[in-house]
Backbone bond lengths (Angstrom), bond angles and torsions (degrees), N, CA, C in turn:
res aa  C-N    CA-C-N  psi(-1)  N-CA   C-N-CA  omega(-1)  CA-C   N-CA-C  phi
1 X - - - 1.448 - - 1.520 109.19 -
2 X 1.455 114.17 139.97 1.524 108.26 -172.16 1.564 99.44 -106.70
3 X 1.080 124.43 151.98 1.292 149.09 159.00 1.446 116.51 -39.13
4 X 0.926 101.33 123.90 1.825 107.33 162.11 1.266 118.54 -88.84
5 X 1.478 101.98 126.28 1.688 116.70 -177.77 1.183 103.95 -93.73
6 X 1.152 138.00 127.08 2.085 132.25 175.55 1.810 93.20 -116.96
7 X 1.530 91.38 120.92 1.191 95.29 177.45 1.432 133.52 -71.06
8 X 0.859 140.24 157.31 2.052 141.13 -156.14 1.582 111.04 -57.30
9 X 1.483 120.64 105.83 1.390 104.35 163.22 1.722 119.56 -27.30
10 X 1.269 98.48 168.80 1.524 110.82 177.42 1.680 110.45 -145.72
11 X 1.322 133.68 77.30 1.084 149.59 -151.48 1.892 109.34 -115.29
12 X 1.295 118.02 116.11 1.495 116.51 172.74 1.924 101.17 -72.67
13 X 1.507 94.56 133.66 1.922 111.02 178.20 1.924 97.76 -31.70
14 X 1.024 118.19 -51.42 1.800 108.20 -171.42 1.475 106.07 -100.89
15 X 1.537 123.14 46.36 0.920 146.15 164.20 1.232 135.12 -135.24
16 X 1.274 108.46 1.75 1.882 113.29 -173.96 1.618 96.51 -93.68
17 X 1.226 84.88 144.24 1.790 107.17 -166.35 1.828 100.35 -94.04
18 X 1.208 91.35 9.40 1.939 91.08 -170.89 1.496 83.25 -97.91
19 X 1.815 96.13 142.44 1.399 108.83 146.08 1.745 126.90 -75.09
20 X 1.223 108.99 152.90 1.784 117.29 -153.76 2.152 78.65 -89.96
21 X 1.415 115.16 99.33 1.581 114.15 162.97 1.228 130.70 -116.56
22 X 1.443 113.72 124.72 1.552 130.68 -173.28 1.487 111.56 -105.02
23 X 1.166 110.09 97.80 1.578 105.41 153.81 1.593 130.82 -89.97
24 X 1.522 105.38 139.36 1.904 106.16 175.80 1.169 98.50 -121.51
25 X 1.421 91.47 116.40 1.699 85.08 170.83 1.905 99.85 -109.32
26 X 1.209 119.39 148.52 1.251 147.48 152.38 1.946 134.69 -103.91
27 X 1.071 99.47 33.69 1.764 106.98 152.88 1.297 69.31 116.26
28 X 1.367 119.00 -137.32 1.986 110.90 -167.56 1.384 125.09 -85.35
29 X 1.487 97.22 10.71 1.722 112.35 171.03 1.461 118.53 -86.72
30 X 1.230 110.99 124.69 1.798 95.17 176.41 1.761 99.50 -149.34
31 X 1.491 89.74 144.54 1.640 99.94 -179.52 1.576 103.29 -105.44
32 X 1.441 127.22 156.58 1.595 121.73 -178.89 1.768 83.26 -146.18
33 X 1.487 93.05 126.22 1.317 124.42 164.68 1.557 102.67 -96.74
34 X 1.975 96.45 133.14 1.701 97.75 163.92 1.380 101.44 -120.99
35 X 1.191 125.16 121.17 1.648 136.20 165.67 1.513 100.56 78.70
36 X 0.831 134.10 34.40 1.478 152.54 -176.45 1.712 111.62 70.42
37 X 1.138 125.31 20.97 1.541 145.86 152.63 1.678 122.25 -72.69
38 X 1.513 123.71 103.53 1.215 120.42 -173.85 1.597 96.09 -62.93
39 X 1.415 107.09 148.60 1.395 111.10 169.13 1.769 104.61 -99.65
40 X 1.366 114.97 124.85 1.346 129.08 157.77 1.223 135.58 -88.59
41 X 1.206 119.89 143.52 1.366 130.55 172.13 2.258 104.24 92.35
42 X 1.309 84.83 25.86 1.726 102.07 -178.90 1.471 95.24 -77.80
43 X 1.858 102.07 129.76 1.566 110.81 167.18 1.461 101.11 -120.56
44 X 1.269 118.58 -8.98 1.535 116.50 -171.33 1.587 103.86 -173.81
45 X 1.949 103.94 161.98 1.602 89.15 -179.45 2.189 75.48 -150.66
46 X 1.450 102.38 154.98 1.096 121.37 -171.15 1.983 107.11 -123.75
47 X 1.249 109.11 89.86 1.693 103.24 157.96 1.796 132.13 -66.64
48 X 1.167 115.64 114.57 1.333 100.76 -170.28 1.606 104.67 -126.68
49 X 1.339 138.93 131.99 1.496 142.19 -159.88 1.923 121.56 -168.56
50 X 1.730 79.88 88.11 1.529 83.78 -163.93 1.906 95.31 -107.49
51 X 1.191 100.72 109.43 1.432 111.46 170.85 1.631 118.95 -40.47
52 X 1.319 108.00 -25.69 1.921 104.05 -159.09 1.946 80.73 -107.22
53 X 1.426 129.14 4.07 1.440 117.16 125.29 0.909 159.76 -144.33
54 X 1.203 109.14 31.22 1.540 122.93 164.16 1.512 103.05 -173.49
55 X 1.328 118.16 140.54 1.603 124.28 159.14 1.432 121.43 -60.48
56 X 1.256 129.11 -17.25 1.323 129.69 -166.92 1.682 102.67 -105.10
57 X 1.235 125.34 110.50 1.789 129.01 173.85 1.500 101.96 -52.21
58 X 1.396 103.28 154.68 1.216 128.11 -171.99 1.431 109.63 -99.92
59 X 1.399 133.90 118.67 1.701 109.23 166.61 1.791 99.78 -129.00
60 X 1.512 88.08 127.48 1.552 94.30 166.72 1.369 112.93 -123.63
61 X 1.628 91.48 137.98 1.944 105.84 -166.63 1.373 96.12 -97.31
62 X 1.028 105.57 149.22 2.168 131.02 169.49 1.176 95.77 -102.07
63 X 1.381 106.81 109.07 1.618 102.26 178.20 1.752 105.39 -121.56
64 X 0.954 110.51 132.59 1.959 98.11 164.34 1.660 116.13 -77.00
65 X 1.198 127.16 104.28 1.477 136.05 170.45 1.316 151.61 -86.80
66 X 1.070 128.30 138.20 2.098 103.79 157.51 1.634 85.03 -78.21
67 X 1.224 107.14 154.88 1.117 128.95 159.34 1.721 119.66 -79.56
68 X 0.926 144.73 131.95 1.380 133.26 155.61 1.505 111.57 -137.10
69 X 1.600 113.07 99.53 1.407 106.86 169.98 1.569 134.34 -100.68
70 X 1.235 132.40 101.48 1.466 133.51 -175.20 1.574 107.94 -81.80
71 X 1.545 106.79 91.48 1.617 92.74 151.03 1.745 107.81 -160.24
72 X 0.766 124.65 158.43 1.404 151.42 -172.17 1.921 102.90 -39.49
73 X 1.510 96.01 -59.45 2.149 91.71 167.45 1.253 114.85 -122.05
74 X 1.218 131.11 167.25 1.142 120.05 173.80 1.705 94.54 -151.03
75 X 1.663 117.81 137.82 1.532 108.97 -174.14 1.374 107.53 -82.08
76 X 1.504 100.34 161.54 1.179 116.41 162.66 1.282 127.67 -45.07
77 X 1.155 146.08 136.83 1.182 137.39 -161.84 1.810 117.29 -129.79
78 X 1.214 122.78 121.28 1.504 125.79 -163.50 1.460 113.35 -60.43
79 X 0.832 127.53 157.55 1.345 136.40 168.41 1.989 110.46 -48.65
80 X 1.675 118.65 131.09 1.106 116.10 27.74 1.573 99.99 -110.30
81 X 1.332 137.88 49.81 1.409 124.57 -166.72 1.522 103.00 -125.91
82 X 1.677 115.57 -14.65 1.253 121.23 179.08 2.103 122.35 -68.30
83 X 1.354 101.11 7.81 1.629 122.32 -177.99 1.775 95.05 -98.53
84 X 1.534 124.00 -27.83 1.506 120.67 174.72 1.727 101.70 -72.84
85 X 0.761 118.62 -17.54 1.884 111.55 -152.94 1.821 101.17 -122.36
86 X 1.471 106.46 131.87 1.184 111.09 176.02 1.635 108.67 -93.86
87 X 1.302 136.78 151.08 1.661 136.62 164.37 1.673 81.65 -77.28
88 X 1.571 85.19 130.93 1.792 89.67 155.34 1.608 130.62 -72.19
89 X 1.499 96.41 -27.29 1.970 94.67 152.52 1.710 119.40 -42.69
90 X 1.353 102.45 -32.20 1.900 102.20 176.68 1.265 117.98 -82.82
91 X 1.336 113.58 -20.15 1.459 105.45 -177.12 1.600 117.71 -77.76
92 X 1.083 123.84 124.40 1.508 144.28 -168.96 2.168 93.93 -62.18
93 X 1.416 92.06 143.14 1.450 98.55 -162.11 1.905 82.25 -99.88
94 X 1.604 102.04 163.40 1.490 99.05 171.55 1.581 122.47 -70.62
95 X 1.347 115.08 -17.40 1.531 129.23 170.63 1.897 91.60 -53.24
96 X 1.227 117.92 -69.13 1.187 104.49 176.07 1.555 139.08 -39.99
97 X 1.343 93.37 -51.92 1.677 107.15 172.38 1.415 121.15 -38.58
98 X 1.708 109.05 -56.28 1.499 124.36 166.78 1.684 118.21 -30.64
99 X 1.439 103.07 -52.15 1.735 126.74 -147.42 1.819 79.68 -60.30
């Protein structure tokens, strides 16, 4: 099987969709800046860069967080994490509260 070559983005400087990322590492300590923002609450960071799919490396950070998600749905989620999350069908309306 031959390899797939993907030929070179072509992106204007106030157009690249990449974030600007700096890592320092110091012996098994390492800090990762995104867009010149230290990232906090980093326990680990993952490089991943497979040519036969995509030219652009992958980095995924392990971060410890609050979570805060804003959006309109969010899925259901399987067990064991579906005991954190209420359906908003369950949540009791204030008409109720009154009764």
């Amino acid at each position: 099987m031959k390899a797939k070559v993907f030929p070179p983005f072509k992106w204007d400087d106030d157009e690249r969709p990449f974030a600007d990322v700096k890592i320092k590492s110091d012996g098994g300590n390492a800090k990762v800046y995104l867009d010149g923002q230290k990232v906090n609450g980093l326990i680990g960071y993952e490089i991943i860069h497979d040519r036969t799919k995509s030219q652009v490396p992958i980095l995924n950070l392990h971060v410890i967080a609050e979570l805060d998600i804003e959006t309109g749905m969010m899925p259901e989620l399987p067990e064991p994490w579906n005991y954190c999350y209420v359906l908003k069908n369950q949540i009791p309306s204030d008409n109720d509260a009154q009764s």
